[in-house]
C-alpha positions in Angstrom: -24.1 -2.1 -37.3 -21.0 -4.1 -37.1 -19.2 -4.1 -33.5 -16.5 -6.0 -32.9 -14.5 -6.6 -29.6 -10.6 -5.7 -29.9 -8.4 -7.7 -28.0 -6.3 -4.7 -25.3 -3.1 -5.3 -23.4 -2.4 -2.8 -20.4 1.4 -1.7 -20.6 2.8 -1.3 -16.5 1.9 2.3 -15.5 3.9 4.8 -16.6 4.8 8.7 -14.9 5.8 7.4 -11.4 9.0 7.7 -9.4 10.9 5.0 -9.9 11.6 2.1 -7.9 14.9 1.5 -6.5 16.4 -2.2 -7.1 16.1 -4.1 -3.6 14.0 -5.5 -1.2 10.6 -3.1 -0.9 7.9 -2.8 1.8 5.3 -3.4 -0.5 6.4 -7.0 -1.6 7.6 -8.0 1.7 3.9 -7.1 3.2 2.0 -8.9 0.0 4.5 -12.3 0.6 3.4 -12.6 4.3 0.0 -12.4 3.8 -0.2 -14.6 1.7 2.0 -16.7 3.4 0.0 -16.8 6.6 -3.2 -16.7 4.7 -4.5 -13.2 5.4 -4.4 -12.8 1.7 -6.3 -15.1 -0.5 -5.6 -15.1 -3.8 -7.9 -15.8 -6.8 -7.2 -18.9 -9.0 -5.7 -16.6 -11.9 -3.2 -14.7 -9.6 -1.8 -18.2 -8.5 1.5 -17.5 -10.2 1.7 -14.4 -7.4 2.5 -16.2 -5.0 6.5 -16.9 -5.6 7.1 -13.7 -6.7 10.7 -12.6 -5.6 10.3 -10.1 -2.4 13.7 -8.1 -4.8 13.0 -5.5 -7.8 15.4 -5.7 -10.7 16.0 -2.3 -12.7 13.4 -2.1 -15.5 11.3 -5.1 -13.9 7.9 -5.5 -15.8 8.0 -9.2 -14.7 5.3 -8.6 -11.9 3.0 -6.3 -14.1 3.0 -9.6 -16.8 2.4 -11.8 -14.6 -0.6 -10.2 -13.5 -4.2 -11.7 -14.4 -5.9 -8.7 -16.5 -8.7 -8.3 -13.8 -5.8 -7.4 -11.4 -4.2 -4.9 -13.8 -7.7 -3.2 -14.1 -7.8 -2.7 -10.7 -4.1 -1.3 -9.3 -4.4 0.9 -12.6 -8.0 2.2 -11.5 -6.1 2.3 -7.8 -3.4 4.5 -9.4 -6.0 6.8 -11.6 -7.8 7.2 -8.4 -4.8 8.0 -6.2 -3.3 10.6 -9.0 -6.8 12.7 -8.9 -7.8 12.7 -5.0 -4.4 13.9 -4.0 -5.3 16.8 -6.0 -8.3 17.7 -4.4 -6.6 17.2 -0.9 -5.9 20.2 1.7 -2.4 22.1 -0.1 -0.6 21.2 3.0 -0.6 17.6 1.6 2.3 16.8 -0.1 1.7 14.2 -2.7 4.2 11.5 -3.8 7.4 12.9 -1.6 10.1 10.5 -2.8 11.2 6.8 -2.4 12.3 5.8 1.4 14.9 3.8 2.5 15.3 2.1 6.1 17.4 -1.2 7.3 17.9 -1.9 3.7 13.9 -1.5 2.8 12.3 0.4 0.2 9.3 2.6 0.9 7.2 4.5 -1.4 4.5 6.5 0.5 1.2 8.2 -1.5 1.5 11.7 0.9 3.0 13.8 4.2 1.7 16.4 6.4 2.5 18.4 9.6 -0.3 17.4 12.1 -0.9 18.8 15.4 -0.2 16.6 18.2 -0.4 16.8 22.3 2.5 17.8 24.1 3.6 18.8 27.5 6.0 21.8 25.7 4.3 25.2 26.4 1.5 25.7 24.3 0.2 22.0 25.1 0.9 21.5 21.3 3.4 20.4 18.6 3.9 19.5 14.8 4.5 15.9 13.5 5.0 14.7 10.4 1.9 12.5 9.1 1.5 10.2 6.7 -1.4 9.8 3.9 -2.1 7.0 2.2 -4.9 6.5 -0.1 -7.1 2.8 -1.5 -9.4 1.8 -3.8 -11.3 -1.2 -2.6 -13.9 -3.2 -3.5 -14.4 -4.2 -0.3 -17.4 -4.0 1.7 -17.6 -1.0 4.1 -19.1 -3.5 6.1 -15.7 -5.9 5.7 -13.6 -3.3 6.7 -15.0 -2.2 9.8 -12.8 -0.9 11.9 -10.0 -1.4 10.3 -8.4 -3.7 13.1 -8.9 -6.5 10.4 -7.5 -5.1 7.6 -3.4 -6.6 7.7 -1.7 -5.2 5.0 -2.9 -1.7 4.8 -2.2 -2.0 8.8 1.1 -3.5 7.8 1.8 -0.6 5.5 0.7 2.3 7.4 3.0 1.1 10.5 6.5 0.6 8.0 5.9 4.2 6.0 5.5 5.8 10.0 8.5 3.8 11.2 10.0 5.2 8.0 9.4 8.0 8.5 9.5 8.9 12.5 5.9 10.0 13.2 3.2 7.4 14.9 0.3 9.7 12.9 -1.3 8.3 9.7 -4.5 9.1 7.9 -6.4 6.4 5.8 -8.7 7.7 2.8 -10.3 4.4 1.4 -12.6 5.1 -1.5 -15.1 1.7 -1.2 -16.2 1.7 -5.2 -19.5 -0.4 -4.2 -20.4 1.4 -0.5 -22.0 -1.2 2.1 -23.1 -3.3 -1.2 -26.6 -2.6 -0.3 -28.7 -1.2 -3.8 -28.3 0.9 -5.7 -24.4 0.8 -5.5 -22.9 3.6 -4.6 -19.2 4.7 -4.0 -18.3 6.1 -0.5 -15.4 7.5 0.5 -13.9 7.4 4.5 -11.3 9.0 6.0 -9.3 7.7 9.2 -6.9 9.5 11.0 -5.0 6.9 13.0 -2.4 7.0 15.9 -0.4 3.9 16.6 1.2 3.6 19.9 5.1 2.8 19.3 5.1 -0.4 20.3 2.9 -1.2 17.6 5.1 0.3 14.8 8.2 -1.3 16.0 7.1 -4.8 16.4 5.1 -4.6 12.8 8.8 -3.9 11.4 11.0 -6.5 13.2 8.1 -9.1 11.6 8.8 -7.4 8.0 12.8 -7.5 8.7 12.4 -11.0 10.1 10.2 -12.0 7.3 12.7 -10.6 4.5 15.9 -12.5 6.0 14.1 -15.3 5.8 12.6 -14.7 1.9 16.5 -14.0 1.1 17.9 -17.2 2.8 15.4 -18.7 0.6 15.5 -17.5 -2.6 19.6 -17.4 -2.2 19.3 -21.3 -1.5 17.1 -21.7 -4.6 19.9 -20.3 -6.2 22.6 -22.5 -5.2 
């Protein structure tokens, strides 16, 4: 037998909406972790972490820049997203459209109506909620309770202020479970309510945060 290992180059991932040139929550979230360290970043992403918080039309600049090990996983991520939100309740509806608030993109995985308390009669009403669904390798164990997790926490709170509703559920599929043996996948499911406080402050700090990336990368300019 003769085997011999080819050389493989992931193109960016294909069949999604696309993304509107400008400023987009996603970016704005991944620069200010890393900024105030809540993000660390592997030697081999190094080059990440100047990456303009703006998307260009036809921008493939951030998929080339990533190490392969990264690619792997947003495109095992994406794979995973694709399929579960198939399997979900019909009343999810899966990849509803770009958003756009105060000049910020948003791009949320899914919406439903969700049944909240209310002093109308009935004691009951509808909101929108949101769904948005990880892959992690994460330890169950790391996550917790989620109060440690920033950027998904960052995330969740822009798509509700996006999109009016303080309701969110979290599916996180952990590939490797607690990491205890054998390894084993697990999948959790939070349904989460933010007071508004919460959502509002977590959006001035992204607005704040991309006046400031702008005044920067305008003066590198100059």
């Amino acid at each position: 037998m003769h085997a011999e290992r080819l050389d493989t180059t992931l193109a960016p991932p294909k069949g999604g909406a696309p993304r509107s040139p400008g400023v987009h929550a996603s970016n704005l979230i991944r620069g200010l972790a890393i900024e105030t360290g809540k993000l660390k970043l592997d030697l081999g992403e190094a080059g990440m972490r100047s990456l303009s918080i703006t998307e260009v039309a036809d921008n493939t600049a951030w998929w080339n820049g990533l190490p392969s090990g990264a690619q792997l996983k947003i495109s095992m991520g994406l794979a995973w997203e694709r399929w579960y939100l198939e399997q979900l309740d019909e009343t999810v509806v899966g990849h509803p459209g770009e958003m756009e608030l105060d000049g910020v993109f948003l791009t949320h995985d899914g919406v439903s109506l969700d049944m909240v308390a209310s002093e109308h009669p009935g004691g009951y009403k509808q909101v929108l909620a949101l769904h948005e669904i990880k892959l992690t390798y994460k330890s169950i164990n790391t996550v917790g309770d989620l109060t440690n997790q920033f950027l998904w926490l960052m995330q969740v709170k822009a798509y509700c202020r996006a999109l009016g509703t303080r309701i969110a559920y979290l599916h996180i599929l952990y590939v490797c479970g607690d990491y205890s043996h054998p390894l084993s996948p697990v999948l959790h499911v939070w349904r989460i309510e933010f007071d508004q406080g919460e959502i509002d402050e977590a959006w001035m700090v992204l607005l704040n945060y991309r006046d400031h990336r702008l005044q920067q990368e305008t003066e590198r300019v100059q």
